[in-house]
MARKOLNU-321346 format. One record per residue (C-alpha): x, y, z. Coordinates in steps of 0.2 Angstrom, whole numbers, plus 5000, padded with zeros to 4 digits. Each point is the difference from the previous one (the first is absolute). Last residue first. Example, Ala and Ser with C-alpha at 12.3 -4.5 7.8 and 13.67 -1.06 7.14 Angstrom:
2
506849955036;499449835003;
***
This chain:
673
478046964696;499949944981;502149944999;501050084986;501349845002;501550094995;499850165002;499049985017;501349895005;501450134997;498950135008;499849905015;501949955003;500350225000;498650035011;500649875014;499749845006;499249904984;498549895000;499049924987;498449915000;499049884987;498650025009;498249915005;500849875013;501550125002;499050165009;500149965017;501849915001;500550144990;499450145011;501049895016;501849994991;499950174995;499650075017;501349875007;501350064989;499950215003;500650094988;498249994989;499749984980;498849884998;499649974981;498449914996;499749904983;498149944995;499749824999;499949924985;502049934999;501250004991;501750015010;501350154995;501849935007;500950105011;499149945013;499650145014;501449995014;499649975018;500750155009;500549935019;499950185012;501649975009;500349965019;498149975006;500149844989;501849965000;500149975018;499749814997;499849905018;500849855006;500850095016;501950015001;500349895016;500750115014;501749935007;500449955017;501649965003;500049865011;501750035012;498950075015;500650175006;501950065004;500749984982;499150144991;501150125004;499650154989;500650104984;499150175000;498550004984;500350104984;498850054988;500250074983;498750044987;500650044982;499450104986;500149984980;501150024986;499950185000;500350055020;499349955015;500549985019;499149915014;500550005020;499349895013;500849975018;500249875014;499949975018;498549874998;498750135004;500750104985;499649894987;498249985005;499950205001;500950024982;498749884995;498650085006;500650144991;500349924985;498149934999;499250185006;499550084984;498249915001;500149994982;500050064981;501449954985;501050134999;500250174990;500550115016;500749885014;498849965015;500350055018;498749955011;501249975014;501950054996;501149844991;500150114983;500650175008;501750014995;499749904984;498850124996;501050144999;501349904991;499249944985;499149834998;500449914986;499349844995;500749854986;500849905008;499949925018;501349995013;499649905014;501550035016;500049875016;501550065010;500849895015;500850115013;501650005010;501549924988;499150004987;498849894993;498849994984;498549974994;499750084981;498250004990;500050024984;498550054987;500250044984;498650064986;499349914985;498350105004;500350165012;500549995018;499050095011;498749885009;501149844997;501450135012;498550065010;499549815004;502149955004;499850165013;498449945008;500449824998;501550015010;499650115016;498549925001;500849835002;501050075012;498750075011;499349825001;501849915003;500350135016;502049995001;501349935007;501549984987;500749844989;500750044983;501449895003;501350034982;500749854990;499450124985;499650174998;498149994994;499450084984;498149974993;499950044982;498450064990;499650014984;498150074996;499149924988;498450135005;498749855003;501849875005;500550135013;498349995009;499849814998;501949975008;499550155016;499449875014;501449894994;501250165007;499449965018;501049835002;501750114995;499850105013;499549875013;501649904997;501150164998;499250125015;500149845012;499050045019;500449965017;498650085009;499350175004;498450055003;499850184997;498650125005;499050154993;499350115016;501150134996;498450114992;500650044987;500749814995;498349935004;498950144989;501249934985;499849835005;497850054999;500350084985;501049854991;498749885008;498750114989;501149984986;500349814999;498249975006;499550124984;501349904988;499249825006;498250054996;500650064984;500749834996;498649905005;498750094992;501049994985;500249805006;498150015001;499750054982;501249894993;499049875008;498350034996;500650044980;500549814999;500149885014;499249965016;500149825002;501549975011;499150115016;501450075008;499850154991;498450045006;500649975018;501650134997;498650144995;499049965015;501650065011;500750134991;498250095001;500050005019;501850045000;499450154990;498550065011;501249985015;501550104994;499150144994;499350095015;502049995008;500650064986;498650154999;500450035019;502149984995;499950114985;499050165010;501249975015;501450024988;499150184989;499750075018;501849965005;500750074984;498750165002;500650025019;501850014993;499550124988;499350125010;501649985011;501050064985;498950154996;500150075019;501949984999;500250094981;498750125009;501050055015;501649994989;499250164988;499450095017;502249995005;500550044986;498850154996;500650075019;501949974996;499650094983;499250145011;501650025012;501250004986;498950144991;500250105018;502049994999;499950054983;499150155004;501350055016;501449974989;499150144986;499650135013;501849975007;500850034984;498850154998;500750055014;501649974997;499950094986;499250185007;501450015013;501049984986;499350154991;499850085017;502149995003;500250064984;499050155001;500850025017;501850004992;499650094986;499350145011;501549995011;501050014985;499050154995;500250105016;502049964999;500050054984;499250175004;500950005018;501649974989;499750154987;499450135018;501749965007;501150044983;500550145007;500449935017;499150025017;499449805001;501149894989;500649925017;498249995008;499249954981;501349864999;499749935016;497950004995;500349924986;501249875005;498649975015;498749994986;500949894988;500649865016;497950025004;499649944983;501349865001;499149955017;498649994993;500449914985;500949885012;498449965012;498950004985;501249864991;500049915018;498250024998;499949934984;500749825005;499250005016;498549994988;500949874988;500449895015;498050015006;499349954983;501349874998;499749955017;498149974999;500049924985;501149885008;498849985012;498350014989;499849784996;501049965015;498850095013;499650195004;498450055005;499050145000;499850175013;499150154996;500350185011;498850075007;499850205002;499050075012;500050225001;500050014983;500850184993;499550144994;501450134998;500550125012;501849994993;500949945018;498549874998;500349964980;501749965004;499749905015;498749884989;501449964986;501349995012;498749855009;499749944982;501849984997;500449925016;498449854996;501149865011;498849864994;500049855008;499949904984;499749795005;501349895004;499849824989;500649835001;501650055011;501649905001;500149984981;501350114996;499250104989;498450025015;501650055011;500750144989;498350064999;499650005019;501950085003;501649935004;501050094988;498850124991;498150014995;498850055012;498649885002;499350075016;498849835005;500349845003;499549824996;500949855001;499449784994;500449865010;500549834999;501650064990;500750115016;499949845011;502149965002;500150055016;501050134998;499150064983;498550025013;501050155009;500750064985;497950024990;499550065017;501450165000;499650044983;498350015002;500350115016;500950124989;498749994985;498650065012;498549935009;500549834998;498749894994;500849824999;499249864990;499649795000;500549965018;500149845006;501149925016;499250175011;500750045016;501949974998;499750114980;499250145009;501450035016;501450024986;498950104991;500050125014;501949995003;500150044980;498650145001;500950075014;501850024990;499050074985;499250135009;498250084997;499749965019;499749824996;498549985010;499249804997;498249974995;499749825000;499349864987;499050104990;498949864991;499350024983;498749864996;498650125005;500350154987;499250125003;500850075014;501749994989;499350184994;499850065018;501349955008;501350074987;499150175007;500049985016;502049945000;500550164990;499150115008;500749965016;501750004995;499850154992;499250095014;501549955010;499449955017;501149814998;501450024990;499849924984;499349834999;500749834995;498449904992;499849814998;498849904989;499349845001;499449954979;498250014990;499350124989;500949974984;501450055009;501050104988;498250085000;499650005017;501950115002;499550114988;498550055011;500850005015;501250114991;498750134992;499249995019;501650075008;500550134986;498050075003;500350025020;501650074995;499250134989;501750084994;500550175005;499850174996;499250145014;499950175001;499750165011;500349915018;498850015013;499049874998;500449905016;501149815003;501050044986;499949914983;501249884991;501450014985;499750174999;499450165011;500350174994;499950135009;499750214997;501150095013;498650115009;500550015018;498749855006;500549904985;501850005004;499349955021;498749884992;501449914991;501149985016;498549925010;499649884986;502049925000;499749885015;498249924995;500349994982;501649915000;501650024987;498850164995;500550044981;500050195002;500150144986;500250195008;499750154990;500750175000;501549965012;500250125015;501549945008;499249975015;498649894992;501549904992;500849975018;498149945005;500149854987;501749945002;499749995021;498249924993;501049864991;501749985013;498549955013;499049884988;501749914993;499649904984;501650074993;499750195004;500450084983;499950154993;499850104986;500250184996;499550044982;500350174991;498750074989;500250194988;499649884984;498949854998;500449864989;501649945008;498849995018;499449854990;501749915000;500250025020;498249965004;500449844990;501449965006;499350025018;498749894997;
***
């Protein structure tokens, strides 16, 4: 403050400051203070040390006229001309509010006081016990008096950290008592459990700013000094200008996001005033040069040429001096602007991450609405459709069933078959979110079981004459403990999507292998790219790649969750001859259970029929007939199938999968329908 009163009285001619200082001594203060009333000073400024000791003094200069001017913090009366100061009731409640916020609203906290009777001390403590008031999970711990010293704060912190094992944040009521609990918990090792807040932040060696830097404080919050408003406001009372009687001083906070800001901004100030303080006293090295040479030259002929040039150097000189005078206020102006447009990004910041938060948890309640919704529907699905399954496999049992009767149950068969699949997908899926999915390990063989599940796929590769290789590192134990069931599902998902994606006269390969720690299973499919982005995001829930076949989206992210649970991982890459899938699996100890190693039968089931969408091919050969011709042109197999078991008794029909098979057909054979 005194810099500041110092640089402003630069601005204003004809005005000499006195300053003094009692270093926090009440007695030396008012002994300061009445020695100035006897000198006759025109105005007096007082920044009590305490408001009970100090108010006598003040009324006694107010009493004989001297205008006052109280900062920093009021007297205990209203006679005093002025007052400019911060709010501290206001600085305490915007820290308790800050301090909820780092919080999120829960956490023990401790506060080190000023000394005890200072208006600031108590202003500051009602007013940070207001805003954390509202918030119930905030606990203030104890309320110790620090005495605005560093030393004290450190003893009292000291005492804090015996009584209380957990303490989330310290509220010290100034940056030197910060400081001083911040050493006291380093001692003990603590000083990471716990977060510090002050309040000053000056900038220099050993100050608030310096300390936020150097991450021993969060956050210390402006205590606003305000000299050059108080010069601002004595000048216009020794003018008999108007003049506020209250003026209150704003506070905000400085953390790591604005603290280096901070010290630029204050460096490059200090900056310009030790240019002020030079130019001034340049200006005053012209005048005193001036004036020596006007006494010598003083009575000579050529006395009344120097006062002339003398008179218009001084002029040049003062001209000068307002010119700069002019610049560096400006200069100011324009620090002071950027300094509030800092502040209001900060505020758009900060109301910009409240929505981005309030946007992801709507989001997250929309996933969990949109998995409770599939597992209810799952759940209401799974009965009806067991119920049908059941009848169906009855009917098929019976040996004389044949002809369109059968083929139309094995389609009801198969659909039946892929809806179970899908709804017990959903209902795993639910399992795995939820953490309620179990594993029930045994002895397990990936080669023998691996290579008993790829019959399942023969008719599948045959339909699209797919070639497919199946590579196993030989003379190698591929024993582990794992859940068979999950690791079936693990298998025939990624196998199913490789049938699924790879093209006609495409390759398929599947590699198990063994290093030293892990066993990898890798299938490699030709024929599909996926790009990068989606490759990042392919095993998240509900994530479906643009231009793919539809589904349920969640098949590789339940088995990235299956892989997981058995202490291994999932990756897949892609590029222009196709994508691979690799999963590896830790290397265990198989030898301490039971020596029969149990290996899950592959089941006698053909996976080809809710794999690829089998295109029976129209005869190429044109057959007379009567009967009118029909032409079926339809992507989906059992759809083509089931119309032309319905209309083959009084048709000749033909069926092709897409546009481009149909129009060749409808060239060739020019059907009626």
């Amino acid at each position: 403050m005194n810099s500041e009163i110092l640089r402003e009285a630069h601005f204003y001619e004809d005005v000499e400051v006195d300053i003094r200082t009692a270093v926090d001594d009440n007695d030396r203060q008012a002994k300061d203070i009445r020695e100035l009333i006897a000198e006759g000073v025109d105005l007096l400024i007082v920044a009590p040390n305490e408001a009970t000791p100090i108010t006598p003094v003040v009324e006694e200069a107010y009493n004989r006229g001297i205008p006052v001017i109280v900062v920093d913090r009021k007297i205990l009366s209203d006679k005093y001309t002025a007052y400019v100061g911060a709010d501290n009731y206001e600085i305490g409640k915007a820290v308790g509010e800050y301090v909820a916020n780092v919080l999120h609203g829960q956490g023990d906290v401790v506060e080190i006081s000023g000394l005890v009777g200072s208006t600031p001390a108590v202003d500051r403590h009602q007013g940070f016990v207001k805003a954390i008031s509202a918030y119930p999970g905030i606990r203030l711990l104890a309320v110790e008096d620090g005495a605005w010293l560093q030393l004290k704060a450190g003893e009292k912190m000291d005492t804090l950290l015996s009584r209380f094992p957990h303490i989330d944040l310290v509220y010290a009521q100034n940056d030197r008592m910060a400081a001083g609990a911040y050493a006291a918990a380093a001692r003990k090792g603590r000083e990471k459990e716990m977060r510090f807040i002050g309040i000053d932040a000056l900038s220099g060696k050993d100050y608030g700013v310096e300390k936020v830097l150097a991450g021993e404080l969060d956050a210390t919050f402006i205590y606003p000094t305000g000299g050059d408003r108080v010069m601002q406001i004595a000048m216009d009372i020794l003018n008999k200008r108007d003049f506020p009687r209250e003026t209150i001083l704003g506070t905000s906070v400085v953390d790591r996001d604005n603290a280096l800001i901070m010290k630029m901004q204050t460096a490059h100030i200090g900056t310009l005033d030790g240019k002020i303080e030079t130019l001034n006293g340049k200006i005053n090295q012209y005048l005193a040069s001036y004036a020596t040479q006007q006494v010598v030259l003083y009575g000579s002929l050529s006395a009344l040429l120097l006062l002339v040039g003398l008179l218009v150097a001084v002029y040049l000189s003062l001209r000068a001096k307002n010119r700069l005078n002019r610049e560096l206020s400006m200069q100011k102006k324009k620090l002071e602007e950027q300094k509030t447009q800092l502040i209001q990004q900060k505020e758009l910041l900060e109301v910009q991450k409240s929505q981005l938060e309030q946007l992801s948890h709507e989001l997250e309640e929309a996933t969990h609405a949109k998995l409770v919704f599939f597992t209810n529907i799952s759940h209401d699905f799974r009965t009806p459709l067991t119920l049908i399954a059941d009848p169906i496999e009855q009917l098929l049992a019976n040996r004389t069933l044949d002809g369109q009767p059968r083929q139309l149950l094995e389609l009801m068969k198969k659909n039946v078959h892929i809806l179970l699949r899908l709804v017990n997908q959903i209902l795993d899926f639910r399992k795995v979110e939820n953490g309620r999915m179990e594993l029930h390990l045994e002895p397990f063989d990936l080669l023998d079981s691996f290579r008993g599940w790829n019959d399942s796929f023969r008719m599948a590769l045959l339909k699209k004459h797919i070639a497919f290789s199946f590579e196993a590192s030989p003379d190698t134990d591929f024993r582990m403990m794992a859940d068979a069931e999950k690791m079936e599902r693990i298998y025939f998902n990624l196998f199913s999507n490789a049938v699924k994606y790879t093209p006609e006269n495409g390759k398929i390969t599947v590699r198990l292998l063994k290093s030293e720690q892990n066993y990898s299973l890798s299938v490699f499919n030709s024929g599909s790219y996926i790009s990068s982005t989606d490759v990042e995001a392919i095993f998240e829930r509900f994530y479906q790649v643009d231009g793919h076949q539809a589904g349920t989206g969640i098949g590789l992210a339940l088995v990235r969750a299956f892989v997981e649970m058995h202490g291994g991982n999932i990756t897949a890459r892609s590029d222009e001859k196709g994508t691979t899938f690799i999963v590896t699996f830790p290397q265990q100890d198989v030898s301490q259970y039971h020596p029969t190693i149990v290996t899950l039968p592959a089941e006698e089931k053909d996976v080809s029929s809710t794999l690829i969408d089998t295109e029976v091919k129209a005869c190429e050969e044109v057959v007379e007939a009567d009967c009118p011709t029909v032409l079926v042109i339809d992507d989906n197999a059992d759809i083509r199938n089931y119309v032309k078991s319905l209309l083959s008794n009084e048709f000749r029909v033909l069926d092709a999968a897409d546009g481009t098979e149909g129009i060749r057909l409808a060239m060739k054979y020019v059907p009626d329908v």
